[in-house]
N, C-alpha and C positions, 0 to 999 in steps of 0.2 A: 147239187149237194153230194160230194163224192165220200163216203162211210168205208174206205180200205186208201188203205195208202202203202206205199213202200218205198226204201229208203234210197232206191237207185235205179236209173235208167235199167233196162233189161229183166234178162227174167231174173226174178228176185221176189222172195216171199211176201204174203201181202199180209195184213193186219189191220183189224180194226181200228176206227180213230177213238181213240177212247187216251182220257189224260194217262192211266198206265202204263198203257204199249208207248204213247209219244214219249213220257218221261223214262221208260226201259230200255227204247229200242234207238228214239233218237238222239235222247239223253239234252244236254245243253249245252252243248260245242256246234260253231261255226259250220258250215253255213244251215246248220238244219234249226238253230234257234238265233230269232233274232228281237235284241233288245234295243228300243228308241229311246231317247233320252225325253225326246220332245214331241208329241209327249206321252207319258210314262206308258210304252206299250211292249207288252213281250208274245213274243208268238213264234211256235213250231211251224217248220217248213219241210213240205217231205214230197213225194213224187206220185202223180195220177198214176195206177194202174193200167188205164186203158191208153192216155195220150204220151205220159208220162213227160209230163212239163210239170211245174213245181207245183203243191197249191198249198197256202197257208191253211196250218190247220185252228178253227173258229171253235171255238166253245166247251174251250177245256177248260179255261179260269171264269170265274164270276160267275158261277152259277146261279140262275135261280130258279123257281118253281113254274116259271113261266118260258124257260131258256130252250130254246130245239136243243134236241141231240147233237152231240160234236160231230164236226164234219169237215172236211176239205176244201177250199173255196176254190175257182179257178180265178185266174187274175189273166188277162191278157196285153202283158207285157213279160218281160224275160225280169227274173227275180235273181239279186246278185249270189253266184258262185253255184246258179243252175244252168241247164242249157234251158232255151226255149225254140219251140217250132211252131209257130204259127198256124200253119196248115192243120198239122196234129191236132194244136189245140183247137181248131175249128170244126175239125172233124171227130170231136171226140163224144162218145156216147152222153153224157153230162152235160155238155156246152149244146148240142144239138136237141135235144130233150124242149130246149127256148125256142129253137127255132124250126120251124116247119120246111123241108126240104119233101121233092119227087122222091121217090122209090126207085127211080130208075138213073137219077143221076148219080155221076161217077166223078170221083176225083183224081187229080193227075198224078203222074206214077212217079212218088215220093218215097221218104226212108222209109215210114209206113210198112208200103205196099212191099217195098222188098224184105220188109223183114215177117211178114205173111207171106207171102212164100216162101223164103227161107224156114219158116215155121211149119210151113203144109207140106215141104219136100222130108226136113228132116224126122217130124214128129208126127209123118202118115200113118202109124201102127197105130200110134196111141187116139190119132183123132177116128179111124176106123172103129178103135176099141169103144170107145167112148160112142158114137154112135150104134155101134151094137148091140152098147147094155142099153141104150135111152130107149130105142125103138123096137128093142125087145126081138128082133129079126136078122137070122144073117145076110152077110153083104159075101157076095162071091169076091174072089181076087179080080175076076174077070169086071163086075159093076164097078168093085172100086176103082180099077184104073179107070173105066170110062167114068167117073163122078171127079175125078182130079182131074183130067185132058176137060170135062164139058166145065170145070172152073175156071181154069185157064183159059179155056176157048173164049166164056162169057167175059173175063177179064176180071170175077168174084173177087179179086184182091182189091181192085180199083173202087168197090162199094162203097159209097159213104159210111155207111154202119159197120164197117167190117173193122175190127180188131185184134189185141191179143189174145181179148178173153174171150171171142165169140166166131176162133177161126171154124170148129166144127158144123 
């Protein structure tokens, strides 16, 4: 049950799934709303955060007192006028949450992974930073180089749990 969405592959602002932000931000144009004839069903489509493959978003109309909260479904098939990746959506924090996986296994070296590192090389200041406020200690320049070379060494990109929102 994915509770943020956003409106396109990459980095791109996230937003709760709430009927306001879908109807503000996705509005009712192609391909991010879709209406079936047959029968009578209408529903926002908008992009995982974490795997970013499409996910219909569930529980903005028909409310009742009994309804979860709205949220994002994953679907694993490719939804018309998105991309989909497979792999991605197999490895995504959401879809795996189902499924019981080792700690220790790795997956293969996918778009993903390159765009974690791509992620780690260019926005090293900021994930430094970010570690520095969480752990309340500083990191010499000297630790952090060896904490980016001993990721790379482990292959920390190839992780199964590893993402965009949880590269630090």
């Amino acid at each position: 049950m994915v509770v943020v969405f956003k409106m396109r592959p990459g980095r791109q602002r996230i937003y709760p799934v709430t009927l306001e932000q879908a109807e503000d931000k996705i509005g009712r144009t192609a391909p991010w709303f879709v209406e079936c004839a047959q029968p009578l069903k209408r529903h926002h489509v908008a992009v995982c955060p974490y795997c970013e493959n499409s996910i219909p978003l569930k529980g903005l109309y028909k409310r009742t007192e009994r309804s979860p909260p709205p949220y994002g479904e994953h679907v694993d098939r490719p939804v018309p006028g998105f991309h989909f990746d497979g792999e991605a959506h197999q490895y995504c924090p959401y879809v795996l949450r189902k499924v019981r996986r080792d700690r220790t296994e790795r997956r293969a070296f996918d778009p993903m992974a390159r765009k974690l590192i791509d992620m780690a090389v260019s926005e090293f200041d900021r994930i430094l930073y970010i570690l520095r406020d969480d752990y309340r200690f500083r990191i010499s320049d000297n630790l952090a180089g060896r904490m980016l070379k001993s990721w790379f060494a482990e292959e920390g990109y190839l992780y199964t749990g590893a993402h965009l929102r949880n590269l630090p």
